[in-house]
C-alpha positions as CSV (number, residue, x, y, z in Angstrom):
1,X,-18.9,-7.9,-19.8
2,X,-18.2,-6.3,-16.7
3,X,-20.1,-2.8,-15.6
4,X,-18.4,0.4,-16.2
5,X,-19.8,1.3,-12.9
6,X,-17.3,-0.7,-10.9
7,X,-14.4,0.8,-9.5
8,X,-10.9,-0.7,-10.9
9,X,-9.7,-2.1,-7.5
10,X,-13.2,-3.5,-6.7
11,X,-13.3,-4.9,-9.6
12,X,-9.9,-6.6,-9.9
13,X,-10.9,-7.6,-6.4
14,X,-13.8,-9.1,-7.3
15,X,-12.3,-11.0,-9.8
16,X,-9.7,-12.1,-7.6
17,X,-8.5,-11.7,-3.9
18,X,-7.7,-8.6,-1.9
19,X,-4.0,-7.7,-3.0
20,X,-2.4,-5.4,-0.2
21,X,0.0,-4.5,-2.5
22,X,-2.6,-2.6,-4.4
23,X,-3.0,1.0,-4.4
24,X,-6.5,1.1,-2.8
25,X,-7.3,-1.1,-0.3
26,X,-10.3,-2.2,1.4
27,X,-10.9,-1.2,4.9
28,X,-13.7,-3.8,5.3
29,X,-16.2,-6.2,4.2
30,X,-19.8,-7.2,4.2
31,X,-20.6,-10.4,6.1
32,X,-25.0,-10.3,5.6
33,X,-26.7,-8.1,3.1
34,X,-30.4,-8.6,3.5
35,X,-32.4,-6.7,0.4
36,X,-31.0,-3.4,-1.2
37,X,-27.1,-2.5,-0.3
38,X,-24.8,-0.7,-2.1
39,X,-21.5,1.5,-2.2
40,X,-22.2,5.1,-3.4
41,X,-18.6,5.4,-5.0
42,X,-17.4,9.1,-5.4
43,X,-18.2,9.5,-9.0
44,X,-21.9,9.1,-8.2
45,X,-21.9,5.4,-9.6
46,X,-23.8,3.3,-7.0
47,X,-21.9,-0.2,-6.5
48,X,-23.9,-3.2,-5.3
49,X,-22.5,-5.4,-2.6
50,X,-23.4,-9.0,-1.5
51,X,-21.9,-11.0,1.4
52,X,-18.0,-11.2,0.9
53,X,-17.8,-7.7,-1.1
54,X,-15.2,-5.2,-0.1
55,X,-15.8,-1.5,0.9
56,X,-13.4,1.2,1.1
57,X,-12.6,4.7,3.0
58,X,-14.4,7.6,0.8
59,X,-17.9,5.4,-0.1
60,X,-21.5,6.0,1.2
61,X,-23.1,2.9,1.9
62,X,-26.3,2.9,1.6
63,X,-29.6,-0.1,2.9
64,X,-32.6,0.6,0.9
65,X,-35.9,0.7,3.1
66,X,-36.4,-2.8,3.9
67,X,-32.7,-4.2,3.9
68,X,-30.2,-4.2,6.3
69,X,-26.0,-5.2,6.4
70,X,-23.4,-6.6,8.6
71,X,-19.8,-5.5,7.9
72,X,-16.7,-6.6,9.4
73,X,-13.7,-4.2,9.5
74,X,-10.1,-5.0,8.7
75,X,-9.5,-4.2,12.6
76,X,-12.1,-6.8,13.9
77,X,-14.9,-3.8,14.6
78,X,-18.3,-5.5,13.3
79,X,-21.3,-2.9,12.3
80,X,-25.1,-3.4,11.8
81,X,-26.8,-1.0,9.2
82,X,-30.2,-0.2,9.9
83,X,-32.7,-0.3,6.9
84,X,-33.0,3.0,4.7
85,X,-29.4,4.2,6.3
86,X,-26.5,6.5,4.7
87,X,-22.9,5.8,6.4
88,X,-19.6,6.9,5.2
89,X,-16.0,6.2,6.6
90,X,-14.3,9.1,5.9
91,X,-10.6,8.5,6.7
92,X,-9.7,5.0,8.1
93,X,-5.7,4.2,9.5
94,X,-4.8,0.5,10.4
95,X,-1.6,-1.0,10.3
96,X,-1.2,-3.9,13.1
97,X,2.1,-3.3,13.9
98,X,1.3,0.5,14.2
99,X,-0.5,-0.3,18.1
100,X,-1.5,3.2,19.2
101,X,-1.0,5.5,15.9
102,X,-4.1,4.0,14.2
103,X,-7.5,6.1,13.9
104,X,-11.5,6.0,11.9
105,X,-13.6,8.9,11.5
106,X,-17.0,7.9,9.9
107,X,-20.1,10.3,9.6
108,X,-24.4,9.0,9.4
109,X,-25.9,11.0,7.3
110,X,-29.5,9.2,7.9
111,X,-30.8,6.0,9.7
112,X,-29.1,3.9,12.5
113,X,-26.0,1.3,13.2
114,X,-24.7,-0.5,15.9
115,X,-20.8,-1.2,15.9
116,X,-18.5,-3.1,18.6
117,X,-15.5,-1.4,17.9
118,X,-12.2,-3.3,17.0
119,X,-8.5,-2.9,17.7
120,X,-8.3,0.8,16.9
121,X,-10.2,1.6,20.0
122,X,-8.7,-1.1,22.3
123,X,-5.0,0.1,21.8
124,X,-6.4,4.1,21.5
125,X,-9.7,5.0,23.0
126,X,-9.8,8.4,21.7
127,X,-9.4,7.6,18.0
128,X,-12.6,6.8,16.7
129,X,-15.0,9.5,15.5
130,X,-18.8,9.2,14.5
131,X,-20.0,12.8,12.7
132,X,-23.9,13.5,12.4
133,X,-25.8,16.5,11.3
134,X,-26.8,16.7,15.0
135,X,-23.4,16.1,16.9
136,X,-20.4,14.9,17.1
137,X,-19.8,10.8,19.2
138,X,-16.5,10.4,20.3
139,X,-16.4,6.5,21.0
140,X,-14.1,4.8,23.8
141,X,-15.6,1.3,22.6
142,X,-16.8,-0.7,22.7
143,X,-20.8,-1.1,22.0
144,X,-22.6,2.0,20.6
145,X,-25.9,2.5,18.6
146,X,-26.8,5.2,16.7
147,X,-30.1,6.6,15.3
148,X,-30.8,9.3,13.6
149,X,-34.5,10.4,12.4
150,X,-37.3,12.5,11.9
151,X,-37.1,13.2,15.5
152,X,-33.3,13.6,16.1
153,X,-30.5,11.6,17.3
154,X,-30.5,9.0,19.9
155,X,-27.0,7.6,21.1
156,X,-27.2,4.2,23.4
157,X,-23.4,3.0,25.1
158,X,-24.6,-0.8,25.9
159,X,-20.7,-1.1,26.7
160,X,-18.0,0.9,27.3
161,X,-18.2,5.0,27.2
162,X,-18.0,7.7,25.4
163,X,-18.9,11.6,24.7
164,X,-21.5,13.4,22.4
165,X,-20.7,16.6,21.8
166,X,-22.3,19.5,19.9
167,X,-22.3,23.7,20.0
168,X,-24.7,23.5,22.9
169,X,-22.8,21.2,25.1
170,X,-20.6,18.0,25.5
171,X,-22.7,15.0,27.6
172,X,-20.4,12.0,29.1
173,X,-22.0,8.2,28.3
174,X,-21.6,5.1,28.9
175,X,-19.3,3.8,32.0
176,X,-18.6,5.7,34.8
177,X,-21.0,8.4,33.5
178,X,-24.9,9.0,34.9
179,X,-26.2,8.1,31.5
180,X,-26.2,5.8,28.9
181,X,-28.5,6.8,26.4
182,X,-29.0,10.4,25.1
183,X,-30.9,12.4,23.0
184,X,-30.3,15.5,20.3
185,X,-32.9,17.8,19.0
186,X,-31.3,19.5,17.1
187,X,-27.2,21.0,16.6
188,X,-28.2,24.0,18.7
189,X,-29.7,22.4,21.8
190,X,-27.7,20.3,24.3
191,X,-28.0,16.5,24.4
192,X,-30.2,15.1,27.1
193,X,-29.2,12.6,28.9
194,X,-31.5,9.3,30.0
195,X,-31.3,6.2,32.0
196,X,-33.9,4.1,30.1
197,X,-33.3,3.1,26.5
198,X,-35.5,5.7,24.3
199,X,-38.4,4.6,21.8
200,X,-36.3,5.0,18.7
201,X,-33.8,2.4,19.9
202,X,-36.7,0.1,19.9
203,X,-38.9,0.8,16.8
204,X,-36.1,-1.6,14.6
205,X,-38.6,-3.9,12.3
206,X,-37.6,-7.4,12.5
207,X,-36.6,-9.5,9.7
208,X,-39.7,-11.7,9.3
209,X,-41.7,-8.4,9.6
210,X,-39.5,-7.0,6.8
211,X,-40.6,-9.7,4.5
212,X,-43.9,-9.8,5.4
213,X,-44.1,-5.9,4.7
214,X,-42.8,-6.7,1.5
215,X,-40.2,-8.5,-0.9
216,X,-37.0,-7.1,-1.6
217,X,-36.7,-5.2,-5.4
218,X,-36.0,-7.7,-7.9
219,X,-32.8,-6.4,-8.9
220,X,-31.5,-5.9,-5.0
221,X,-28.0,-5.8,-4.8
222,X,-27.5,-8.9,-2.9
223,X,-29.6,-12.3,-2.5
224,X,-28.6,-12.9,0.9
225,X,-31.2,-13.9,3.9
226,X,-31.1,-12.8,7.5
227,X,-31.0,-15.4,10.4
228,X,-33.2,-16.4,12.4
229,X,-33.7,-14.3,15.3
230,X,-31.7,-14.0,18.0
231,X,-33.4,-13.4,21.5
232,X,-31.4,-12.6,24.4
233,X,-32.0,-10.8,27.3
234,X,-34.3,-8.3,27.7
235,X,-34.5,-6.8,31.7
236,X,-32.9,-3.5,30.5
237,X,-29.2,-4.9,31.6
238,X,-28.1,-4.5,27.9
239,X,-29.8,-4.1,24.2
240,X,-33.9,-5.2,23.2
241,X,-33.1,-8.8,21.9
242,X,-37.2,-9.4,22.0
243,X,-38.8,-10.0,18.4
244,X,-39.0,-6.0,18.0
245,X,-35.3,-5.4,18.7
246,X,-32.6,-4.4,17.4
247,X,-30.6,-7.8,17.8
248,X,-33.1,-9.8,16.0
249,X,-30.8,-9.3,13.1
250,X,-28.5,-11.1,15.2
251,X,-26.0,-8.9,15.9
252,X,-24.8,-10.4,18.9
253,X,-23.9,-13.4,17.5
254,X,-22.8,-12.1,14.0
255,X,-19.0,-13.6,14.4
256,X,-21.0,-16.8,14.8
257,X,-23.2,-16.0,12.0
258,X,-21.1,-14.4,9.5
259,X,-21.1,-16.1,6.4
260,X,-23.8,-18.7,7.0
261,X,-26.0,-16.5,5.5
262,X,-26.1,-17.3,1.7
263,X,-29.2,-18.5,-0.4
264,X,-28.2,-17.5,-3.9
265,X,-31.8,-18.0,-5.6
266,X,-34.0,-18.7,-2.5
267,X,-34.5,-21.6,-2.5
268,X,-33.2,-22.4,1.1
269,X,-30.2,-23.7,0.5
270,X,-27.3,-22.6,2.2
271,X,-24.1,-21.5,-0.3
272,X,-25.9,-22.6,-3.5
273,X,-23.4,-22.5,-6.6
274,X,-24.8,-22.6,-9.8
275,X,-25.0,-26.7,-10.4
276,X,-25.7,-25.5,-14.1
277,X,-22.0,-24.6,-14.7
278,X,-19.9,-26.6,-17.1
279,X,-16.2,-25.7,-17.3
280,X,-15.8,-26.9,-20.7
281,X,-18.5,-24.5,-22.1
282,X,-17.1,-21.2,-22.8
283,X,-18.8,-18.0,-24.7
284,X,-17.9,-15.0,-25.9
285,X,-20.3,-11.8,-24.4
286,X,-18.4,-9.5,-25.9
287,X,-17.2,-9.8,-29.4
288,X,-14.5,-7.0,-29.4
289,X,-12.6,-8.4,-26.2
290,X,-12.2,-12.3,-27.0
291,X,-11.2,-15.1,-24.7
292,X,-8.5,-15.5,-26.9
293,X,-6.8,-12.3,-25.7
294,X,-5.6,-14.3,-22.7
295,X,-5.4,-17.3,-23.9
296,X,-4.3,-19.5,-26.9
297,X,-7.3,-21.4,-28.4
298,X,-5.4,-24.4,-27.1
299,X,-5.3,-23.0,-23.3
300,X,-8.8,-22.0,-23.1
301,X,-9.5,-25.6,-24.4
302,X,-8.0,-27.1,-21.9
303,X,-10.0,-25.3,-19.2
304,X,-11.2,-28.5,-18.2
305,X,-11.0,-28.5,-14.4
306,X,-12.0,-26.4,-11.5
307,X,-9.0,-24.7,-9.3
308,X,-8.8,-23.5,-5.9
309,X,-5.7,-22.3,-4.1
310,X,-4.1,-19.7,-1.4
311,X,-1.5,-17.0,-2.2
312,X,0.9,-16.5,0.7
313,X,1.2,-12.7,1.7
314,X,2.9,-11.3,4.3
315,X,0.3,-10.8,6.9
316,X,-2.4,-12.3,5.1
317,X,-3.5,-15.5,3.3
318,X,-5.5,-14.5,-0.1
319,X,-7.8,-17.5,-0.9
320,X,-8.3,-17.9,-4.9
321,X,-11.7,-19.4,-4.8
322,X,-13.6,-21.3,-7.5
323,X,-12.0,-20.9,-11.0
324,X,-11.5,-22.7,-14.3
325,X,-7.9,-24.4,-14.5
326,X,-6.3,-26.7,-16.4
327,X,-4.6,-30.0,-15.4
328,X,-1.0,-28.4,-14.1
329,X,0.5,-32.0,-15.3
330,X,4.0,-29.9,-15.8
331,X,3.0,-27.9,-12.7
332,X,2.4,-24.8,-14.3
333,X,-1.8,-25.2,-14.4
334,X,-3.5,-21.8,-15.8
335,X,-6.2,-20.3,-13.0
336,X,-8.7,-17.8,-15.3
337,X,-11.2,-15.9,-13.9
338,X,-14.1,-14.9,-16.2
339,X,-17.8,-12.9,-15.5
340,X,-18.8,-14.7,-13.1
341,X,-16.1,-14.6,-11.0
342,X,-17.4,-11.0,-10.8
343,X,-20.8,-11.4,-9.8
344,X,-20.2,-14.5,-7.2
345,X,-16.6,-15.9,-7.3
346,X,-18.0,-18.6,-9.1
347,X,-16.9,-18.9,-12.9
348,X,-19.4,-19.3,-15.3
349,X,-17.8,-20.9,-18.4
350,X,-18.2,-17.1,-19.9
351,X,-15.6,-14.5,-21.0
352,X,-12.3,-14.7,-19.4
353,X,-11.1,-11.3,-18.3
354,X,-7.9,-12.5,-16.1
355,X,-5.7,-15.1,-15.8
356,X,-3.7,-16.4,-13.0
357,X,-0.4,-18.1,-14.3
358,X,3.4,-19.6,-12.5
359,X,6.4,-17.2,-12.1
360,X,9.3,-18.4,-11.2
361,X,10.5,-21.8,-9.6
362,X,6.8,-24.2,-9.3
363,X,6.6,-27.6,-9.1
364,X,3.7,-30.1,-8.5
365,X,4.1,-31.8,-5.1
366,X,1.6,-34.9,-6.1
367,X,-0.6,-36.4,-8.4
368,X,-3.7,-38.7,-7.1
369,X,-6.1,-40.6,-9.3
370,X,-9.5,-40.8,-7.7
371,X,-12.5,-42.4,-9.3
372,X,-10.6,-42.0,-12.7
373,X,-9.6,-38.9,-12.0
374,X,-6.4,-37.3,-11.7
375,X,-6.3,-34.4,-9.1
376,X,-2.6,-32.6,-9.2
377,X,-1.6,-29.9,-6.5
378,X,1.7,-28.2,-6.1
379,X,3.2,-24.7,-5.2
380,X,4.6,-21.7,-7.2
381,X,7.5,-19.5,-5.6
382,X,5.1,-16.7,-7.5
383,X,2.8,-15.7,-10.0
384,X,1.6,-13.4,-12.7
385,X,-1.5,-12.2,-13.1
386,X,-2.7,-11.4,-17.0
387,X,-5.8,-8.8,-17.6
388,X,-7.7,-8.1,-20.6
389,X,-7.1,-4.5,-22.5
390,X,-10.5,-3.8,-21.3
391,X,-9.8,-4.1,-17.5
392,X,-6.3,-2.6,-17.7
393,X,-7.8,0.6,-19.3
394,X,-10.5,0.7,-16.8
395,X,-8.0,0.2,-13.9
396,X,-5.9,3.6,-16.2
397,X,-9.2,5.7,-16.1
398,X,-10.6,5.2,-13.1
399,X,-7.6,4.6,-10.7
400,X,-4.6,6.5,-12.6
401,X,-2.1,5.7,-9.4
402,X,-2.7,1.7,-9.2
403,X,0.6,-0.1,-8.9
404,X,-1.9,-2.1,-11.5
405,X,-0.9,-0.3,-14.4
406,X,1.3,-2.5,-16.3
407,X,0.2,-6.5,-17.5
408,X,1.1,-8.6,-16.6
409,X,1.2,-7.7,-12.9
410,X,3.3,-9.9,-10.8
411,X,2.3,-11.3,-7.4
412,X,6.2,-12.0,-5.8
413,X,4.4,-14.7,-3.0
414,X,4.0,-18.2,-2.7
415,X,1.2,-19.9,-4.2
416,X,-0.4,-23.3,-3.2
417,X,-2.6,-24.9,-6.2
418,X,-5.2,-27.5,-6.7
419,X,-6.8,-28.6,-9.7
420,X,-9.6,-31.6,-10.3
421,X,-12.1,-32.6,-13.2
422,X,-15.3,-31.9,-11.0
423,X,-17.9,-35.1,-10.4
424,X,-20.1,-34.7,-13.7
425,X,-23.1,-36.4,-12.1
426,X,-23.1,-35.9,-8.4
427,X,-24.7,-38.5,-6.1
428,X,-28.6,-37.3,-5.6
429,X,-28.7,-40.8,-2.7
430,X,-26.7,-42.3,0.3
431,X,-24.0,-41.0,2.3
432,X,-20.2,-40.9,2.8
433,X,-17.4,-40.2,4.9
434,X,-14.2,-38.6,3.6
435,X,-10.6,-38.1,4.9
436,X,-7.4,-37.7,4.2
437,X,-4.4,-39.3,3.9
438,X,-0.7,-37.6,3.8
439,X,-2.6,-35.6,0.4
440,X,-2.2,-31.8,1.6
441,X,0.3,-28.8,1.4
442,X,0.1,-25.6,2.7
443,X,2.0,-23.0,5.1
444,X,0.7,-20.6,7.7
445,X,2.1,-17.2,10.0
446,X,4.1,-20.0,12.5
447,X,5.6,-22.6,10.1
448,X,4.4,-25.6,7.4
449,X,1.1,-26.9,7.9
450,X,2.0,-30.2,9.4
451,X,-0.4,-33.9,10.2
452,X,-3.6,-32.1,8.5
453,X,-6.7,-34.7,9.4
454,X,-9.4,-33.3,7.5
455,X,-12.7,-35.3,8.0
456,X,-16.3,-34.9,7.0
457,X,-19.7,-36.4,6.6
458,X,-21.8,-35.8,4.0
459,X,-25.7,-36.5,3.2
460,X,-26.6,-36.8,-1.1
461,X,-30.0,-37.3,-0.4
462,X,-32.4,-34.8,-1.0
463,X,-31.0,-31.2,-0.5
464,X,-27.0,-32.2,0.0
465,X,-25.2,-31.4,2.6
466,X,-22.1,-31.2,4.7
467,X,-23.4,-32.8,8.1
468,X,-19.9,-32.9,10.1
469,X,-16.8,-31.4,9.2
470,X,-13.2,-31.6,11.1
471,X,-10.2,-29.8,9.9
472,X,-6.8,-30.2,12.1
473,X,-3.6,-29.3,11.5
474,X,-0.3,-27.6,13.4
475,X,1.8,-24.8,11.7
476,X,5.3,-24.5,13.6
477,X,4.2,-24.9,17.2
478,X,1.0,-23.1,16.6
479,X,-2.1,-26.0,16.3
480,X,-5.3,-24.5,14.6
481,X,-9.2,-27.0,14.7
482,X,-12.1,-26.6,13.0
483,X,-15.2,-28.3,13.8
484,X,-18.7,-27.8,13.1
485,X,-22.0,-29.8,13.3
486,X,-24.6,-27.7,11.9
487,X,-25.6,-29.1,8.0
488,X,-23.6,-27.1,5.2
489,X,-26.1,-27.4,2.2
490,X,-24.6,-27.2,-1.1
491,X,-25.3,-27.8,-4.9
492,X,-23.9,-29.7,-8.2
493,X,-19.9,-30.7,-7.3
494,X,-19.3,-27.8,-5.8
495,X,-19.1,-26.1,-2.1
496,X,-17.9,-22.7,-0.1
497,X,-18.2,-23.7,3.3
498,X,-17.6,-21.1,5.6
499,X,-16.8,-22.0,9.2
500,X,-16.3,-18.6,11.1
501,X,-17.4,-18.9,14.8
502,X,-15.9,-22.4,15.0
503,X,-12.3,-22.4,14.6
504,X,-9.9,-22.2,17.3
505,X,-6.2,-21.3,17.0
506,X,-3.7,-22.4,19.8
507,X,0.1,-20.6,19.6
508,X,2.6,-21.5,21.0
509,X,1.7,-21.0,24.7
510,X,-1.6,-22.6,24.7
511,X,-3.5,-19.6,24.7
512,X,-6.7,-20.3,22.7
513,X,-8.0,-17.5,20.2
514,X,-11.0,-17.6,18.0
515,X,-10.5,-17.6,14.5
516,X,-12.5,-17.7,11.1
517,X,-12.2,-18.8,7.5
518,X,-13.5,-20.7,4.7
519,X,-13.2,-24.3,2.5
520,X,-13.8,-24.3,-0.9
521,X,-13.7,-27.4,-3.3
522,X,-14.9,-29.7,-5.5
523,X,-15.8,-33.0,-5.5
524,X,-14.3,-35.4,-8.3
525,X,-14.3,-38.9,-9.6
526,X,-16.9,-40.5,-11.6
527,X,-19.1,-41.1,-8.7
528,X,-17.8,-38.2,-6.1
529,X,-15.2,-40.6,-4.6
530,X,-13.2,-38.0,-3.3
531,X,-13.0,-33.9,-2.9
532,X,-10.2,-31.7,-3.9
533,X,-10.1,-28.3,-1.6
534,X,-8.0,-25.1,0.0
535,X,-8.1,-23.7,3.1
536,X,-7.7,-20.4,4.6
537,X,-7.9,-19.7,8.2
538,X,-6.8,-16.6,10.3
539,X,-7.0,-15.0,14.0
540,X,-9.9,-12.8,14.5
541,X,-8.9,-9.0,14.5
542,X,-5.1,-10.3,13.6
543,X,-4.9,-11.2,10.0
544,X,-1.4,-11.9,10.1
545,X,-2.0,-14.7,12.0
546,X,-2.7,-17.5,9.4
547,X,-2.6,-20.7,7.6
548,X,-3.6,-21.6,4.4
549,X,-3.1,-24.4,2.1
550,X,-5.2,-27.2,-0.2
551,X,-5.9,-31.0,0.6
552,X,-6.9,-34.1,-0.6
553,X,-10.1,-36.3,0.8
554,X,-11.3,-39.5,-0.4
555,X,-14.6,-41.5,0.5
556,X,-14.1,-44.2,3.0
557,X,-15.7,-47.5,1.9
558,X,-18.1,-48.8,3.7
């Protein structure tokens, strides 16, 4: 079953979606983690977290000495973690609509990070915080590295300004200052300033000299693999990008990057989910907390299919990901999430700990039979989420004022469902083209999706893959396109496709802004005729900007 280590929310997150009606919410997530990272929760229990995993105000993160992390912030604000560092967020305000009144103080106990700060500095320069043992950075954005060793700290501004400040003195950096890089000996002594980048700012190992130093422990928290490096400039304008410096964990180009950077069980393959998985097997890991708890014997047998969908909050579109469902014929299909869910969003025909049912008004918006198979889809005005006694006294325990304290718990939003029998024996020759048709529904921040033309080309041959995908669609008078042409690699009838870097979301007055998401699905028919998918796309740095839904594609004929 699931560790006692885990924090409730985390782990009803992890199970799930992030709920912002919840009690504790995440201020963040991790986008790379490269060897050993975990969350040093207040209780002492160390956390592990893998690309996708939440973080939240109050918890040490901490790289082990040959592992590294990229974390996104619910503000936009992207970080690098040096290897063997200690960082905490120590109080963390963001509310969109609160522009001005929103602040972050954060404190390094050991190592090094570099951060381009987010939306809290852009609409208020003076609230963002960084506390060391040696002084005290007050950051006015928007590109600052920090490292702190054996030798003291050394602050670098490659953009923007700000101030570090101790009992000895207070030393302007950064733009319109005579410095950009500083040193600290100690809390006592004033920090120096200098005009070239200093030694520690360069000494960062790169990640193929990581793994040549040595492999990451075998029980590291995450499987994850850097990218390749970077390069960049390197004439002293702005950060080392050579194959010593720090950006050859790609930093630069980490909204680019993001979630590319999967490879489950090493192998090389991009987003690998377990092709091993069977929906129709289930177990039972823990005799005293049955399946059957949840479930009727006849529900969990009809766990058949695989489900994907979107819940519609205000501000935010949650995306399901990869569960067990059943058919939804009467448009009321069951989503359960069991163990593995927990460990990779990607059920494992195990122990059901939650499940995801209709409340309310529902109705299935189509049924299509492809290759045999029937794939159903429809909407839910709202829904009601089920936990095992197990959870829901963890979640009592550990988190005494969650609004989760009561199951069921309901979720009052719309909900947009697919379910399909996944392709038993997927293609392992050939190629094929899918589409859709008029097979989609979904909603977004402006308005209904509206004339989605989703297209794709995929390779079975060899290590599959996604060689061209093409997502369109309008919301209201918003229009949002995805397009990407690097290869996708996936595994078994499955994929998780993210496509950060290459969306772009036009509103209403033309203005182009970047935006970022993911596709998840299955494929289905007796021969992968077709796929069956959800989407969820939002506006970098503005959440509430969104559109979300699930789809239809079917192989064209040659």
């Amino acid at each position: 079953m699931h560790s006692l280590g885990k924090s409730a929310g985390v782990l009803i997150a992890l199970l799930i979606f992030s709920l912002p009606a919840w009690a504790v919410a995440p201020i963040g997530q991790v986008i790379v983690a490269s060897g050993e990272v975990v969350a040093l929760q207040a209780d002492g229990v160390a956390r592990p977290l893998q690309r996708k995993s939440d973080f939240y105000t109050g918890e040490l993160l901490k790289t082990g000495a040959n592992s590294r992390a990229q974390l996104r912030f619910i503000d936009g604000a992207l970080m690098s973690l040096r290897p063997a560092t200690e960082f905490r967020v120590d109080s963390h305000s963001f509310d969109a609509t609160a522009k001005g009144n929103n602040n972050i103080a954060a404190t390094l106990v050991k190592g090094g990070l570099r951060t381009i700060t987010g939306l809290i500095v852009k609409e208020n320069p003076s609230s963002y915080k960084l506390t060391t043992p040696l002084a005290t950075i007050g950051v006015r954005g928007t590109d600052l590295e920090v490292v702190l060793g054996d030798t003291g700290l050394t602050v670098a501004f490659w953009g923007g300004a700000g101030t570090v400040t101790n009992d000895a003195g207070t030393l302007d950096l950064g733009e319109g200052a005579d410095h950009n890089f500083a040193q600290v000996t100690s809390s006592d002594t004033p920090p120096i300033g200098q005009l070239t980048p200093p030694q520690a700012l360069l000494d960062s190992v790169a990640p193929e000299e990581e793994a040549a130093a040595g492999e990451a422990p075998e029980d590291a928290a995450s499987d994850e693999t850097a990218p390749d490096p970077a390069g960049g400039d390197t004439s002293g304008a702005g950060p080392d990008t050579t194959d010593e410096g720090f950006d050859d964990f790609a930093f630069d180009f980490a909204i680019e990057f993001n979630d590319a950077m999967a490879d489950k069980d090493g192998d090389g393959i991009i987003d690998v989910i377990d092709p091993s998985f069977n929906p129709n097997v289930t177990s039972n890991a823990n005799p005293n907390v049955p399946s059957t708890e949840l479930l009727s014997a006849d529900e969990l047998a009809s766990l058949d299919r695989i489900g994907v969908g979107v819940v519609v909050f205000p501000g935010e579109i949650g995306h399901l990901g990869l569960t067990r469902a059943s058919d939804g014929a009467g448009g009321s299909p069951l989503f359960a999430f069991d163990e593995g869910n927990i460990t990779g969003f990607i059920p494992s025909g195990g122990e059901v700990l939650a499940v995801l049912r209709r409340d309310g008004e529902g109705s299935v918006i189509d049924t299509e039979v492809i290759g045999g198979n029937a794939v159903v889809w429809g909407s839910w005005a709202g829904a009601v989420l089920h936990l095992d006694s197990s959870t829901l006294a963890l979640i009592e325990a550990e988190e005494p004022d969650s609004l989760i304290d009561t199951a069921p718990f309901p979720i009052n939003h719309p909900v947009y469902w697919i379910t399909a029998i996944p392709t038993a024996n997927i293609l392992t020759t050939g190629t094929g083209t899918y589409s859709t048709t008029t097979s989609f529904a979904g909603t977004g921040s402006d308005g209904a999706a509206d004339d989605l033309i989703f297209e794709a080309d995929v390779s079975f041959s060899g290590e599959r893959s996604f060689t061209y995908i093409s997502l369109k669609m309008l919301s209201g008078d918003d229009s949002w396109d995805v397009g990407r042409d690097p290869t996708w690699n996936f595994t078994g009838a499955f994929f998780d496709i993210p496509v950060t870097g290459f969306v772009t979301h036009l509103d209403h007055t033309h203005d182009a802004h970047a935006a970022s998401g993911d596709i998840t699905g299955t494929f289905t028919g007796l021969a992968a005729e077709g796929l069956a998918a959800s989407f969820a796309l939002e506006e970098d740095g503005f959440p509430e900007v969104n559109v979300g839904g699930v789809f239809v594609a079917e192989i064209t004929p040659p």
